[in-house]
mmCIF file of the C-alpha atoms, coordinates in Angstrom:
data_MODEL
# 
_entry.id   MODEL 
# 
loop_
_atom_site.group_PDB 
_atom_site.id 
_atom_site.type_symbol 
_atom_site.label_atom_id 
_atom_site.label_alt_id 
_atom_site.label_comp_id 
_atom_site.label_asym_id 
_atom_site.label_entity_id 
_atom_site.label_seq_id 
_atom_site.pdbx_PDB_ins_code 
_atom_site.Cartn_x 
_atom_site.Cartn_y 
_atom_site.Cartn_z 
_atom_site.occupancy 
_atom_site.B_iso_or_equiv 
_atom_site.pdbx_formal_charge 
_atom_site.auth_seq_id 
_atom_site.auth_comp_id 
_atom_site.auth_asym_id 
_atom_site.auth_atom_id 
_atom_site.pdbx_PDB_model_num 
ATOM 1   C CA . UNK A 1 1   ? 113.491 117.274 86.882  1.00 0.00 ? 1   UNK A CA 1 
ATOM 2   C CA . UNK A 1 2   ? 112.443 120.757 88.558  1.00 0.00 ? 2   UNK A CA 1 
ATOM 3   C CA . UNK A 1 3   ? 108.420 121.403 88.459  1.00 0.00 ? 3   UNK A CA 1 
ATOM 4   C CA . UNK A 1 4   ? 106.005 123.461 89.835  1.00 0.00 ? 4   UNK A CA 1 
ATOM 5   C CA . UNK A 1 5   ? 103.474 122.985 92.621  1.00 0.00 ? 5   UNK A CA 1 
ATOM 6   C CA . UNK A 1 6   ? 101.068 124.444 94.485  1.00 0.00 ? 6   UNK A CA 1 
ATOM 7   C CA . UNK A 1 7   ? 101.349 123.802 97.889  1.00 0.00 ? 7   UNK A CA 1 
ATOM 8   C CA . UNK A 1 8   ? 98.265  124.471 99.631  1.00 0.00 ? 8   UNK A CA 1 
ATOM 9   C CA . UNK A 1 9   ? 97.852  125.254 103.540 1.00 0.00 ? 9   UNK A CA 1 
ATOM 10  C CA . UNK A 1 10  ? 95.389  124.933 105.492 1.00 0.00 ? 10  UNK A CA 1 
ATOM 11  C CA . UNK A 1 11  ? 94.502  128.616 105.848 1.00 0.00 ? 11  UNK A CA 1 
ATOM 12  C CA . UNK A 1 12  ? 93.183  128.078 102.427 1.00 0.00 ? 12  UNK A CA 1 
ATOM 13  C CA . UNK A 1 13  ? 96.375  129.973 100.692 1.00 0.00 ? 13  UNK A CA 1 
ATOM 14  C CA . UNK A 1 14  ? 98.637  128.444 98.547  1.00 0.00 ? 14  UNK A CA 1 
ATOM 15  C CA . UNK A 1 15  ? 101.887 129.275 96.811  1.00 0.00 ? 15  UNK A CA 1 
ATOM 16  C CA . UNK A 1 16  ? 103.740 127.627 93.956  1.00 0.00 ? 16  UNK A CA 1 
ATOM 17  C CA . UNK A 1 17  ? 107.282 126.068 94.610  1.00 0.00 ? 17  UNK A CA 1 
ATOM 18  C CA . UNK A 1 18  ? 109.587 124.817 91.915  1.00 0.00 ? 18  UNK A CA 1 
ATOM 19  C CA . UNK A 1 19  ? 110.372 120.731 93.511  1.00 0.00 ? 19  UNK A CA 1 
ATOM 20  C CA . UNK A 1 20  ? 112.754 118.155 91.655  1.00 0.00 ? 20  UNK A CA 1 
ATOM 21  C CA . UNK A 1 21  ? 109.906 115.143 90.783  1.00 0.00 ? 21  UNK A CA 1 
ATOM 22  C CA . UNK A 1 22  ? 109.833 112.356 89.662  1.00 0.00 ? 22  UNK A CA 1 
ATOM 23  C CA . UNK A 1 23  ? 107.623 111.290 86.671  1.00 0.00 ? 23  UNK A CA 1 
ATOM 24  C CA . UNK A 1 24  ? 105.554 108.363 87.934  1.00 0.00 ? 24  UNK A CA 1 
ATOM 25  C CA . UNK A 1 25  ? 103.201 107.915 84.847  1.00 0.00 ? 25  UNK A CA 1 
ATOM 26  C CA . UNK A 1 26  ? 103.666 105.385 82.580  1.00 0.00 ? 26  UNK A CA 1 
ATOM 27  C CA . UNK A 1 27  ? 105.427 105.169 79.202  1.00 0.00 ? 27  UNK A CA 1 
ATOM 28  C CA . UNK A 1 28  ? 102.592 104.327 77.130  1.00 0.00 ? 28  UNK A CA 1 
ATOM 29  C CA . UNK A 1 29  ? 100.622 106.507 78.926  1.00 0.00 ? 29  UNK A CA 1 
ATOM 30  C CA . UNK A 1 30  ? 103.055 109.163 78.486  1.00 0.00 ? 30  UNK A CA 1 
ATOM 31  C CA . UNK A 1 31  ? 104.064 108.667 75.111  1.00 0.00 ? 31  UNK A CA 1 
ATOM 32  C CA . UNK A 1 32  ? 99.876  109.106 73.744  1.00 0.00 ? 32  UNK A CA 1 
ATOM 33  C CA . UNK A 1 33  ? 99.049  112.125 72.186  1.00 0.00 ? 33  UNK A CA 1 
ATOM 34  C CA . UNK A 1 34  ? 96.004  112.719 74.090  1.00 0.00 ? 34  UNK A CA 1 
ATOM 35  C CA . UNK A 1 35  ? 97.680  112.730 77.469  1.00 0.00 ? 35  UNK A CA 1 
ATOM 36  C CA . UNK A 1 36  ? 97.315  116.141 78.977  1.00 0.00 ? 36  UNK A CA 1 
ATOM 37  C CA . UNK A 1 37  ? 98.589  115.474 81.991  1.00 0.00 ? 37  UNK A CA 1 
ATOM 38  C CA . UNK A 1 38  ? 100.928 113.223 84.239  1.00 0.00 ? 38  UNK A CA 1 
ATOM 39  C CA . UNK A 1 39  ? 101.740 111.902 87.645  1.00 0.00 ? 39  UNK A CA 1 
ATOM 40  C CA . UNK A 1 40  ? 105.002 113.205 89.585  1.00 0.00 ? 40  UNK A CA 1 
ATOM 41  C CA . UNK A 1 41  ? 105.819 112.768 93.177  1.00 0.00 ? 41  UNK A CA 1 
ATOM 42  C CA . UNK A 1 42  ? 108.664 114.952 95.038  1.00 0.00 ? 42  UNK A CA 1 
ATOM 43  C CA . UNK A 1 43  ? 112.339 114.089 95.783  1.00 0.00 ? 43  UNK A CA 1 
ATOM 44  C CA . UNK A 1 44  ? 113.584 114.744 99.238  1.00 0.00 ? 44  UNK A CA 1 
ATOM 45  C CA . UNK A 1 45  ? 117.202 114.636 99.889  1.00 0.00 ? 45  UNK A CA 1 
ATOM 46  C CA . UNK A 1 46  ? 117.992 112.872 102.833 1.00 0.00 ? 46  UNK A CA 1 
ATOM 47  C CA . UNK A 1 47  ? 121.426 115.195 103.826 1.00 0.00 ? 47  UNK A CA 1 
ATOM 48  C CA . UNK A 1 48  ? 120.875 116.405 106.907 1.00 0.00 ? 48  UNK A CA 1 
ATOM 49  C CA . UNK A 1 49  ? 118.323 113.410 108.477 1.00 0.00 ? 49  UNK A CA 1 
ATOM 50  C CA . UNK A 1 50  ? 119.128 111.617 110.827 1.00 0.00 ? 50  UNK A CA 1 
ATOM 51  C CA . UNK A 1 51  ? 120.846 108.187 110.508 1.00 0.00 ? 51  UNK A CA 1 
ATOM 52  C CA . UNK A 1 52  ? 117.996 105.752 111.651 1.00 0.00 ? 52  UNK A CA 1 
ATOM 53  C CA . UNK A 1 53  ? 115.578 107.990 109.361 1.00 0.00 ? 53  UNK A CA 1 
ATOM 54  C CA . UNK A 1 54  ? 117.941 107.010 106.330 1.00 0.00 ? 54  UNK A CA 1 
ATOM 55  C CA . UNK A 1 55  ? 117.993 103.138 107.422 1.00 0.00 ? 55  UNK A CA 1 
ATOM 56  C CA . UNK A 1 56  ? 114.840 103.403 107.421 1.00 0.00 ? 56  UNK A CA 1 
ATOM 57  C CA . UNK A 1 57  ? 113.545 104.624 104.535 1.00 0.00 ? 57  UNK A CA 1 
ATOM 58  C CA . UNK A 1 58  ? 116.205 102.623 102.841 1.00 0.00 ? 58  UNK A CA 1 
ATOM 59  C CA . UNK A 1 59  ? 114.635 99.560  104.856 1.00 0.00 ? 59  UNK A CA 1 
ATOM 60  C CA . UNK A 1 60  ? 111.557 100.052 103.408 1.00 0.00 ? 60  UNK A CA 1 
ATOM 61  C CA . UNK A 1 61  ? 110.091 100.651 106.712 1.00 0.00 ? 61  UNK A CA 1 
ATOM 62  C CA . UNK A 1 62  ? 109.006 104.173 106.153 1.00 0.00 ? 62  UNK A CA 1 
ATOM 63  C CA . UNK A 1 63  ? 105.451 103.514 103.881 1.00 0.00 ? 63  UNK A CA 1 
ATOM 64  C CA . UNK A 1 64  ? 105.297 106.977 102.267 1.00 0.00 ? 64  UNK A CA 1 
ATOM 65  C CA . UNK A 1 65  ? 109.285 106.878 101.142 1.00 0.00 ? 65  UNK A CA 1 
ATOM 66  C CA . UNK A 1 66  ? 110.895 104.845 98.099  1.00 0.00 ? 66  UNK A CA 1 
ATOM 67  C CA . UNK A 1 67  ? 114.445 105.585 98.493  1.00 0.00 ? 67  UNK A CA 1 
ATOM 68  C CA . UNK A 1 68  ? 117.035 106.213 96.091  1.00 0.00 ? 68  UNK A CA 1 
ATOM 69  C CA . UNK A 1 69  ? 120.634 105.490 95.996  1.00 0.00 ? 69  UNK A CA 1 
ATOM 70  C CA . UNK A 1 70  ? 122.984 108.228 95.633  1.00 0.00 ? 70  UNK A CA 1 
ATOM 71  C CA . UNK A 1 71  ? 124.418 108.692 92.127  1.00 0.00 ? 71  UNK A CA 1 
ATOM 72  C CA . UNK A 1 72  ? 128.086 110.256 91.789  1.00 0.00 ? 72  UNK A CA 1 
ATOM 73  C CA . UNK A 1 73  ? 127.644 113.432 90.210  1.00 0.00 ? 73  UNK A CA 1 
ATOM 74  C CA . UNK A 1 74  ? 124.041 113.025 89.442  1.00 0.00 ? 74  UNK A CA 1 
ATOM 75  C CA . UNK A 1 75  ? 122.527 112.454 92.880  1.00 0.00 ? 75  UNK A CA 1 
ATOM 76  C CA . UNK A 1 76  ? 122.461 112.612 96.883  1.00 0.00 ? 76  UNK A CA 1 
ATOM 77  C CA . UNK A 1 77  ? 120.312 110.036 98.433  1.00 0.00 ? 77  UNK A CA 1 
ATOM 78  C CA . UNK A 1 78  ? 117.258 111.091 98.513  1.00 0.00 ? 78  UNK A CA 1 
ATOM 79  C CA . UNK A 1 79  ? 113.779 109.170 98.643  1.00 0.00 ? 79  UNK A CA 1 
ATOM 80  C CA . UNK A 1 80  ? 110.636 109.897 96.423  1.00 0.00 ? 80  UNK A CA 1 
ATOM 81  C CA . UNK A 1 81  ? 107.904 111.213 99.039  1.00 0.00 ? 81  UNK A CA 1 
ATOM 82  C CA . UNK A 1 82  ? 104.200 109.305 97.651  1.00 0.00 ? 82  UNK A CA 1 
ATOM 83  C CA . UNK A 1 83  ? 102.512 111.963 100.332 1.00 0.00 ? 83  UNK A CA 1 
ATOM 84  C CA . UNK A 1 84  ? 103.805 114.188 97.547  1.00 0.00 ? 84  UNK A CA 1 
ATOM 85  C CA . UNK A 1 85  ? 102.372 113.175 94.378  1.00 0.00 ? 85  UNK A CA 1 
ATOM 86  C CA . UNK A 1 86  ? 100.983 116.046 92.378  1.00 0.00 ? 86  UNK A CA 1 
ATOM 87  C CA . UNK A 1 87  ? 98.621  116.139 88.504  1.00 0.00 ? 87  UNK A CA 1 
ATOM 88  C CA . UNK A 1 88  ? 100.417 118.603 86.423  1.00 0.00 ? 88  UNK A CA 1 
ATOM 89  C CA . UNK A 1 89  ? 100.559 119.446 82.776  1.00 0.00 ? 89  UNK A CA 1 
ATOM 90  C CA . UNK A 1 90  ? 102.544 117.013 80.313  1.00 0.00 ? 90  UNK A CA 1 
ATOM 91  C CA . UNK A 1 91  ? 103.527 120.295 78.467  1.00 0.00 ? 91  UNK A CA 1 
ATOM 92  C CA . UNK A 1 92  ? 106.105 120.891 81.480  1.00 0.00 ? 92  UNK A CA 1 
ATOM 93  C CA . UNK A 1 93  ? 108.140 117.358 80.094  1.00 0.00 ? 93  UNK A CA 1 
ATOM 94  C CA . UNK A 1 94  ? 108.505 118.424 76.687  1.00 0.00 ? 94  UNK A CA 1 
ATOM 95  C CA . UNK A 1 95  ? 110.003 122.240 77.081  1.00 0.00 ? 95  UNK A CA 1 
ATOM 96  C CA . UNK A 1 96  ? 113.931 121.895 76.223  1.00 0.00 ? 96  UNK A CA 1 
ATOM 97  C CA . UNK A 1 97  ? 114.838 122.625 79.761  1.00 0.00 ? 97  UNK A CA 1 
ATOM 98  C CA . UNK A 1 98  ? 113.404 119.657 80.636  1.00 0.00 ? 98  UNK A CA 1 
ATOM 99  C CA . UNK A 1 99  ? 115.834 116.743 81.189  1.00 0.00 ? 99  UNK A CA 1 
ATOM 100 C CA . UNK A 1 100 ? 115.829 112.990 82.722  1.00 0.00 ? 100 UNK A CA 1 
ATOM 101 C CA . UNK A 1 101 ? 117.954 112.833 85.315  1.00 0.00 ? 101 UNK A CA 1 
ATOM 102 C CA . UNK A 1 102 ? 117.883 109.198 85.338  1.00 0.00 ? 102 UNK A CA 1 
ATOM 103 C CA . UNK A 1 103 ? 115.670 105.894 84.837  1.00 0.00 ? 103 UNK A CA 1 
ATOM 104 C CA . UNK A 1 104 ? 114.928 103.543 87.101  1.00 0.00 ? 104 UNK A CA 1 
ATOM 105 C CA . UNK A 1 105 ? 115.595 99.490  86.460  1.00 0.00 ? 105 UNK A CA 1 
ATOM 106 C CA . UNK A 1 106 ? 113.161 96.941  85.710  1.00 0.00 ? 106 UNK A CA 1 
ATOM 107 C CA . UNK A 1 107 ? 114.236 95.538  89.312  1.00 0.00 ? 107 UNK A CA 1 
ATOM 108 C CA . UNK A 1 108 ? 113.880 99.321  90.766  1.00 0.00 ? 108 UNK A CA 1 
ATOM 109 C CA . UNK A 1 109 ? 110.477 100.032 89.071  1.00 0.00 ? 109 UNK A CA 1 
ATOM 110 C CA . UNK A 1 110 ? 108.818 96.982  90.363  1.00 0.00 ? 110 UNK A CA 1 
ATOM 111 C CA . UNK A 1 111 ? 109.972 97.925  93.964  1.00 0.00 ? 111 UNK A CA 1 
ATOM 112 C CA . UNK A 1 112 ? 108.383 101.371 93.445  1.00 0.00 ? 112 UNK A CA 1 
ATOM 113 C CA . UNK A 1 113 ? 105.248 100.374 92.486  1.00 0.00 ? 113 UNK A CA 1 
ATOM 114 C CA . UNK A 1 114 ? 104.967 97.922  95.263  1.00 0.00 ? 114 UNK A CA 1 
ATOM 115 C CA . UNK A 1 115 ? 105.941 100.765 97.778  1.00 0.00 ? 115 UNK A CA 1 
ATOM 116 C CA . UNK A 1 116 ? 102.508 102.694 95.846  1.00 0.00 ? 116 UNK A CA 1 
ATOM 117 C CA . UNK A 1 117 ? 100.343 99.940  96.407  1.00 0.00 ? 117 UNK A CA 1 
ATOM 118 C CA . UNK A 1 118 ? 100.837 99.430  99.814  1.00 0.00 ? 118 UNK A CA 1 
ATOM 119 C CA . UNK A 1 119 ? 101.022 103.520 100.817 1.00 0.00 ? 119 UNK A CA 1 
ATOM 120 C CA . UNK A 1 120 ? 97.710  103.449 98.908  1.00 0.00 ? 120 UNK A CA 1 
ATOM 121 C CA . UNK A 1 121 ? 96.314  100.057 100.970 1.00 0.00 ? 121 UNK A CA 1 
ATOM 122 C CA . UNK A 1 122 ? 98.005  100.714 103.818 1.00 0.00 ? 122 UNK A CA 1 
ATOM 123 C CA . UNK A 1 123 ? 95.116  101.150 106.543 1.00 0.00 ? 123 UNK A CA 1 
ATOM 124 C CA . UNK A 1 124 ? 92.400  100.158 104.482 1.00 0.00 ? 124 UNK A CA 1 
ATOM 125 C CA . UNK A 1 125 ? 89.597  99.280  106.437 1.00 0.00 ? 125 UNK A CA 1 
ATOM 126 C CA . UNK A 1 126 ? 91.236  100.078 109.438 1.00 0.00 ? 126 UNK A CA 1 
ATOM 127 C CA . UNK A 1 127 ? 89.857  103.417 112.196 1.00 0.00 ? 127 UNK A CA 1 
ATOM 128 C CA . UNK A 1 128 ? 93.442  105.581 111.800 1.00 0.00 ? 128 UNK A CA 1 
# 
């Protein structure tokens, strides 16, 4: 799905760009009424990278990069960036432009969330 985001630089402006995301915030989370907002992180296509980039990420050796298999008519390989994870209004999920591209497996969702825990632990402790 397409959302917005505010990309911030480091001469203190920003501007808003419209990103395909994926949601990364739980169902039941998602699916109670008092949730105002959720968790996305951006999709980067790999076309045009380099071919030991894609093995890579595909490898799981890159720590910020979950990648995802291409998907006929759906898809391009691309990999969900967790340097890119943005807060934004649930409100942006439940206009009628908004569609799921796709879901991940039970298999595929466990993987993911082991690539967040160790980009978030990754260092810990350690002078970077």
């Amino acid at each position: 799905m397409d959302v917005p985001v505010i990309y911030g630089k480091i001469t203190g402006e920003s501007d808003l760009r419209t990103v395909m995301a994926m949601l990364l915030t739980h169902d039941c989370e998602y699916d109670k009424e008092e949730t105002k907002y959720v968790y996305v992180a951006q999709l980067v296509s790999l076309a045009g990278s380099s071919s030991k980039f894609v093995e890579s990420v595909r490898q799981r050796r890159v720590i910020a990069a979950f990648y995802l298999e291409p998907l006929s008519d759906v898809i391009d390989a691309m990999y969900v960036d967790l340097r890119r994870i943005s807060r934004i209004e649930k409100r942006f999920f439940q206009q009628p432009s908004a569609k799921a591209i796709l879901s991940l497996s039970d298999d595929a969702r466990l993987a993911l969330q082991r690539q967040i825990a160790l980009f978030f632990g990754f260092g810990r402790g350690q002078n970077r």
